[in-house]
C-alpha positions as CSV (number, residue, x, y, z in Angstrom):
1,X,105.5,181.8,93.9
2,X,107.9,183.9,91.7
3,X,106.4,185.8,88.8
4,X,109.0,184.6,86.1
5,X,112.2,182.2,85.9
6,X,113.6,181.5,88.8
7,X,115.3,177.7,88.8
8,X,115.6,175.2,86.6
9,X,115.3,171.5,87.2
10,X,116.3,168.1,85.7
11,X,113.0,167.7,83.5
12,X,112.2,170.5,81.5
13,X,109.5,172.4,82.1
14,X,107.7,171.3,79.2
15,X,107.4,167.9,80.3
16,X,105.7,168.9,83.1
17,X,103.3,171.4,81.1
18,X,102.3,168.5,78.8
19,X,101.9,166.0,81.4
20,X,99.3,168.5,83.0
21,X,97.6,168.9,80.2
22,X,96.8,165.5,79.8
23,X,96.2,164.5,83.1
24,X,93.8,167.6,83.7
25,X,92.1,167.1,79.9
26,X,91.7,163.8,81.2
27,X,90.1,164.2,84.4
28,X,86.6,164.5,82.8
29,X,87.1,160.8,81.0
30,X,88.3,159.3,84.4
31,X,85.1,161.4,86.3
32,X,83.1,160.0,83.4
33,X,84.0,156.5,83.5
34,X,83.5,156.4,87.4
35,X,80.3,157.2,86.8
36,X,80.0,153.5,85.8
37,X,79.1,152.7,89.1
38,X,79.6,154.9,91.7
39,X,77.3,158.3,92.1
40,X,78.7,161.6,91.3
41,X,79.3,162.7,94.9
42,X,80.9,159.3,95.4
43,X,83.6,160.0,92.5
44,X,84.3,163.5,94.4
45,X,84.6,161.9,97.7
46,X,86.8,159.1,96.7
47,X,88.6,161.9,94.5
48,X,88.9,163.9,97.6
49,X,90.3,161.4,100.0
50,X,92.9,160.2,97.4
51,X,94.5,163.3,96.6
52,X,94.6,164.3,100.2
53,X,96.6,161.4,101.0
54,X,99.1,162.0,98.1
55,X,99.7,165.6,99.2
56,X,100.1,164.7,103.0
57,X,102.8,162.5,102.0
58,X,104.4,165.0,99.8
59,X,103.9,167.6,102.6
60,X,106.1,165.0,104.7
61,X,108.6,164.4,102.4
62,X,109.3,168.1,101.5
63,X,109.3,168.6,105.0
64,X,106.7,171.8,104.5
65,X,104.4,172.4,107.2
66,X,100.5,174.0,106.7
67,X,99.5,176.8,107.4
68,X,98.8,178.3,110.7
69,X,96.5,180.5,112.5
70,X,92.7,180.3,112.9
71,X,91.7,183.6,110.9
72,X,93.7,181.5,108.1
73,X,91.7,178.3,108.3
74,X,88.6,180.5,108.5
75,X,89.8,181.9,105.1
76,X,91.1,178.1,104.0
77,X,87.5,176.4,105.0
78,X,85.9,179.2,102.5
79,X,88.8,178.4,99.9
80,X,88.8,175.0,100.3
81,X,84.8,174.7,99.8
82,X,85.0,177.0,96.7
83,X,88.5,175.4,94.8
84,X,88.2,171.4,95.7
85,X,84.6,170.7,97.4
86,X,82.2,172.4,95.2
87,X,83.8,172.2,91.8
88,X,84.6,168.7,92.0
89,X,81.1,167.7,93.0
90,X,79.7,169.6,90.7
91,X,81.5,168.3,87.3
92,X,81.0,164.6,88.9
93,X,77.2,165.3,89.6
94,X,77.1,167.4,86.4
95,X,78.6,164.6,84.3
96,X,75.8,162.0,85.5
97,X,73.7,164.7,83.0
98,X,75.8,165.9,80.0
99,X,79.2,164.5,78.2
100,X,82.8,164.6,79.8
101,X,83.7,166.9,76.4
102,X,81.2,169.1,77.6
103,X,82.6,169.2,81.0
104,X,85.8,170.1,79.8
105,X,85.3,172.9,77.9
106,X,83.2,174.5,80.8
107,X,86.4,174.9,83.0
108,X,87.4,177.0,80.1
109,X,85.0,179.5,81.3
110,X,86.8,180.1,84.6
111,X,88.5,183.5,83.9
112,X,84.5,185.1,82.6
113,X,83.8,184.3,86.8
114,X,87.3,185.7,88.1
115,X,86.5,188.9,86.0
116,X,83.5,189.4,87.3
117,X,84.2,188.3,91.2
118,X,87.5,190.6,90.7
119,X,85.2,193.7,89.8
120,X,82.9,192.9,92.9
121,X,86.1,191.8,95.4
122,X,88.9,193.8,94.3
123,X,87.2,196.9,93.7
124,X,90.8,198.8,93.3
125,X,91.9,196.3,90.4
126,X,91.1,197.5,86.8
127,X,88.9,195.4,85.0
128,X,90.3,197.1,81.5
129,X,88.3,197.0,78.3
130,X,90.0,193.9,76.7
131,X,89.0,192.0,79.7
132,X,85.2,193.3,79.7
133,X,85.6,191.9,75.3
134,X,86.2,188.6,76.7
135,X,84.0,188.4,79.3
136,X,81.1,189.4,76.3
137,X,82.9,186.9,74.0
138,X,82.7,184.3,76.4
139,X,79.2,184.3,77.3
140,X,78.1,184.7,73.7
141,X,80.5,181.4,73.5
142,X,78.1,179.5,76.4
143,X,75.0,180.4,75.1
144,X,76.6,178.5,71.5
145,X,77.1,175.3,73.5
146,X,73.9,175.5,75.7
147,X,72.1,176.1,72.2
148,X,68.9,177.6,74.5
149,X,66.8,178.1,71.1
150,X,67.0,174.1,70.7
151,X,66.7,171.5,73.3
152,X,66.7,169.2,71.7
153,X,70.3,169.1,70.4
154,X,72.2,171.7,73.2
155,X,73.2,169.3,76.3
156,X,71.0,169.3,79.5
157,X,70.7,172.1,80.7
158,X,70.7,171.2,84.0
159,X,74.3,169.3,84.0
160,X,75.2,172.1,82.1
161,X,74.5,174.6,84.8
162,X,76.2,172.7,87.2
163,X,79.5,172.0,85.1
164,X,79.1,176.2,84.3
165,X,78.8,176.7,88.3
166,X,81.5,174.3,88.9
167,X,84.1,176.4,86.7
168,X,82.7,179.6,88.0
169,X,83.4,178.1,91.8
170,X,87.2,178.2,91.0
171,X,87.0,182.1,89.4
172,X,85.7,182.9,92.8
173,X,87.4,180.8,95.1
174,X,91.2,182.2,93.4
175,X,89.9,185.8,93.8
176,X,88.9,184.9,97.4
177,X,92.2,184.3,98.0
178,X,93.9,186.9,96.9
179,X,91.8,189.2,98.5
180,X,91.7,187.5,101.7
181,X,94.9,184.9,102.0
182,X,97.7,187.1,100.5
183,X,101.1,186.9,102.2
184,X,100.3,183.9,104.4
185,X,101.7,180.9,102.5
186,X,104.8,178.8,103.6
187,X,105.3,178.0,100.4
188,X,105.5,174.8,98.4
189,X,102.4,172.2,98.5
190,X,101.4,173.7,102.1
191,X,98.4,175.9,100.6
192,X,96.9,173.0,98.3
193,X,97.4,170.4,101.0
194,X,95.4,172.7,103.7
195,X,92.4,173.0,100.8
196,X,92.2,169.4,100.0
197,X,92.0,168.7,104.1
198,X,89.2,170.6,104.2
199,X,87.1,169.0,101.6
200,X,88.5,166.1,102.8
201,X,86.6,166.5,106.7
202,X,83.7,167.5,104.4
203,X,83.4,163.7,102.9
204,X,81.2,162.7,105.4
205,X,78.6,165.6,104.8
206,X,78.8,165.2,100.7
207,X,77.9,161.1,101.2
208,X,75.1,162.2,103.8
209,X,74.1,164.9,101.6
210,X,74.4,162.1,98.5
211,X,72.3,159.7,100.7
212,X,69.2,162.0,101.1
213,X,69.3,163.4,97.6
214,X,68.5,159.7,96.1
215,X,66.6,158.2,99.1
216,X,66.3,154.9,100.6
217,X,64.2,153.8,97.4
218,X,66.6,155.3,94.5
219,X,69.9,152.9,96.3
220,X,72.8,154.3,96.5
221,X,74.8,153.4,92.7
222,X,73.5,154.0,89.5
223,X,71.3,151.8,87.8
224,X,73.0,148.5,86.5
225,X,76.0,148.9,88.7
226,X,74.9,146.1,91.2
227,X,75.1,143.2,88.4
228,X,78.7,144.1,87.7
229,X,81.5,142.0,88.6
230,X,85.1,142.1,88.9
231,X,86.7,144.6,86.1
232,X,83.4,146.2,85.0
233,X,83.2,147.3,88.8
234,X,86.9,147.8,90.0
235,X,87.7,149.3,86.7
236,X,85.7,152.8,87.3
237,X,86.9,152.9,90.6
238,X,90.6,152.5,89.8
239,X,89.6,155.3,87.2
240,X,88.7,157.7,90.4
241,X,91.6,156.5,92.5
242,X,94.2,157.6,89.4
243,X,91.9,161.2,89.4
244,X,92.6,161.4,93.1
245,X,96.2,160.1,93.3
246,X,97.6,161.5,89.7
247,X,95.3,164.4,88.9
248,X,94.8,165.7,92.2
249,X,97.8,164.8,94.0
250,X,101.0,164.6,92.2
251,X,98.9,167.2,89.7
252,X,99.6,170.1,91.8
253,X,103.5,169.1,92.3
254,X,103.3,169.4,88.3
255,X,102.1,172.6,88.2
256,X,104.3,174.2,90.7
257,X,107.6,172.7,88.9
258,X,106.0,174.8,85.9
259,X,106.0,178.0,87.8
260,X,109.0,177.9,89.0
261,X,110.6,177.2,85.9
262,X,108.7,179.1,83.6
263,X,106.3,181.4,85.6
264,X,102.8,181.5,86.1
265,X,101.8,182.7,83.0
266,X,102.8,179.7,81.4
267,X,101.6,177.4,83.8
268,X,97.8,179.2,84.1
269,X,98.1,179.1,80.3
270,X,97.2,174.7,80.3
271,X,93.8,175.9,80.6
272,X,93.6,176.0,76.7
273,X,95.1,172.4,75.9
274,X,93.1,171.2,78.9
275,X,89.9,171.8,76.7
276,X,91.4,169.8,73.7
277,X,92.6,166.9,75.3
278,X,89.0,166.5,76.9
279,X,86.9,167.2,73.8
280,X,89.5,164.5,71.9
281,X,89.7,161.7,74.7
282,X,85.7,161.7,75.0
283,X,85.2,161.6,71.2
284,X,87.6,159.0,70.6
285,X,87.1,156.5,73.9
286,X,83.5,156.9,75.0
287,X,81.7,157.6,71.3
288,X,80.5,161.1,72.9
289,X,79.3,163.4,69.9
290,X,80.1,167.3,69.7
291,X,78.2,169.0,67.2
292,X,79.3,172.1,65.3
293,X,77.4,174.9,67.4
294,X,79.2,172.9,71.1
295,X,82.3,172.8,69.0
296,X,81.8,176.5,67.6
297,X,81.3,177.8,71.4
298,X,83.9,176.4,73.0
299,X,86.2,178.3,70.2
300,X,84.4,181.3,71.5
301,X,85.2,180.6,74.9
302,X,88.3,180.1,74.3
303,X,88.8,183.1,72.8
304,X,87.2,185.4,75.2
305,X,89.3,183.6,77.9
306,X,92.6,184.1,75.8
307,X,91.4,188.2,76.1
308,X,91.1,188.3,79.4
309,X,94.1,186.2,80.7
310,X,96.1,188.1,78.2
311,X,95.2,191.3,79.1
312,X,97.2,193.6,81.7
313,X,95.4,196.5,82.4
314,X,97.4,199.2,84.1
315,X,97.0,199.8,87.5
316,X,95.5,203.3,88.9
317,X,97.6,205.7,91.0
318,X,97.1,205.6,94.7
319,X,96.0,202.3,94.7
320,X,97.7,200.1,96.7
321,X,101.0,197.7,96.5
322,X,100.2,195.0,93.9
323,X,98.9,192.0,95.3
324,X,99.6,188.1,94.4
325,X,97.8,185.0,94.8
326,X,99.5,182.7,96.8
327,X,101.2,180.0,95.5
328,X,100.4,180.7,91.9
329,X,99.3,183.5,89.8
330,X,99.5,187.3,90.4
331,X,96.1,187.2,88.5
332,X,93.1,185.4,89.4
333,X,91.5,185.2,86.3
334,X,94.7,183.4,84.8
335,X,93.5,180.1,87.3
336,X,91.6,177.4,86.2
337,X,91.1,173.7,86.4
């Protein structure tokens, strides 16, 4: 993808930025209210096999083929694991533990994991001293919402850990691909739709997985989800089928009508209203309460995340011809959500 203006297009670009905002913030509500009846790993699979069908059809109609080569699926069944399997099943599972506002501001720690994973990957790319400040800020801004010293009002700590890895997964999986994936995309929707077929195939292994986690005893919905009936049931699940087909699918046609209009920085940048438009929609429609110290930290995170996807450290001599992450950002800590 271009790194600045490049085309312009019938809808402005801010359209497109505010309608991701929304339908990304609002991914954790729709996860949330899923969770009504169907297990965690059930609202990822159904997630999964949506949004794979949306971007095959999209792939068609643009007329873009995938990818090609096996040393690039090798690279695209590691990428695909780390960006769409594991993260998604993660904040579903993780959400069957702590609040969807919680959820949200998690994927806010995303750039504190590319940081690091950039340090350990890239070892030629400058981490710069700004970008080691927000990486400290950040942290200082998780251990606010997972309030260790109290548990009695800090979320679980378990669904917290799991919403944390979740966001982390991203961080890594968008530094794995720069360091391993650069120059090989055809452009367009090819490189999302060749992730999401890959957690796609692993459906089968999640619900197996899913199966033998709960046991034949613990059934295989939540409690209370066999005595509902007709919109109390089919409700939640049109809530994951709009994740998949909306936030998922037509999602990533969004974003990439943002880069190309007004570059990546702008587009990466959603990450911030993503958080807000999570915290607000689980306050106001499921009665979830955010206390001062969650509400404190995720400021914090958000502020060590605005230091490190602002910063541009300069690049050493001798080191190499820039590189780019396909399809998006030059900068792999500038990816989230």
């Amino acid at each position: 993808m271009p790194n600045g203006p490049v085309s312009r297009t019938a809808t402005p670009w801010q359209v497109w930025y505010v309608a991701l905002a929304l339908v990304w913030g609002s991914s954790y509500l729709l996860m949330k209210l899923g969770l009504g009846v169907l297990t965690g790993v059930q609202v990822a699979s159904l997630r999964i096999v949506c949004g794979a069908a949306v971007l095959l059809l999209l792939l068609a109609l643009t007329r873009t083929r995938l990818p090609r080569g096996r040393r690039t699926w090798g690279h695209l069944l590691v990428t695909g694991t780390l960006l769409c399997t594991l993260p998604w099943t993660l904040f579903a599972v993780g959400e069957e533990r702590v609040s969807s506002a919680v959820a949200g501001i998690a994927n806010a720690t995303t750039p504190l994991a590319a940081v690091i994973t950039t340090a350990l990957m890239l070892p030629g790319e400058p981490v710069g001293r700004r970008r080691q400040v927000g990486v400290a800020v950040g942290f200082l801004g998780v251990l606010l919402i997972a309030q260790p010293w109290s548990l009695k009002h800090g979320p679980d700590l378990v669904g917290f850990l799991m919403v944390l890895a979740a966001s982390a997964s991203y961080g890594v999986g968008w530094t794995y691909v720069r360091r391993f994936l650069h120059g090989v995309d055809p452009g367009g929707l090819s490189m999302p739709t060749a992730q999401v077929l890959v957690a796609a195939v692993q459906v089968p292994l999640l619900l197996l997985l899913d199966g033998w986690r709960r046991g034949a005893d613990a059934g295989a919905v939540p409690p209370g989800a066999a005595d509902a009936a007709g919109w109390e049931r089919w409700g939640p699940v049109l809530a994951v089928v709009v994740l998949g087909v909306v936030g998922t699918g037509l999602a990533q046609a969004m974003q990439y009508a943002v880069v190309r209009a007004a570059g990546p920085t702008v587009a990466t940048s959603v990450t911030y209203p993503i958080v807000v438009v999570s915290v607000v929609l689980g306050v106001l429609l499921l009665d979830e309460h955010v206390g001062p110290a969650v509400l404190l930290g995720a400021g914090v995170v958000l502020v060590g995340s605005v230091l490190i996807t602002g910063a541009r450290p300069r690049r050493r001599r001798g080191s190499g011809r820039k590189r780019h992450t396909p399809g998006l950002s030059a900068d792999p800590a500038k990816m989230g959500g």
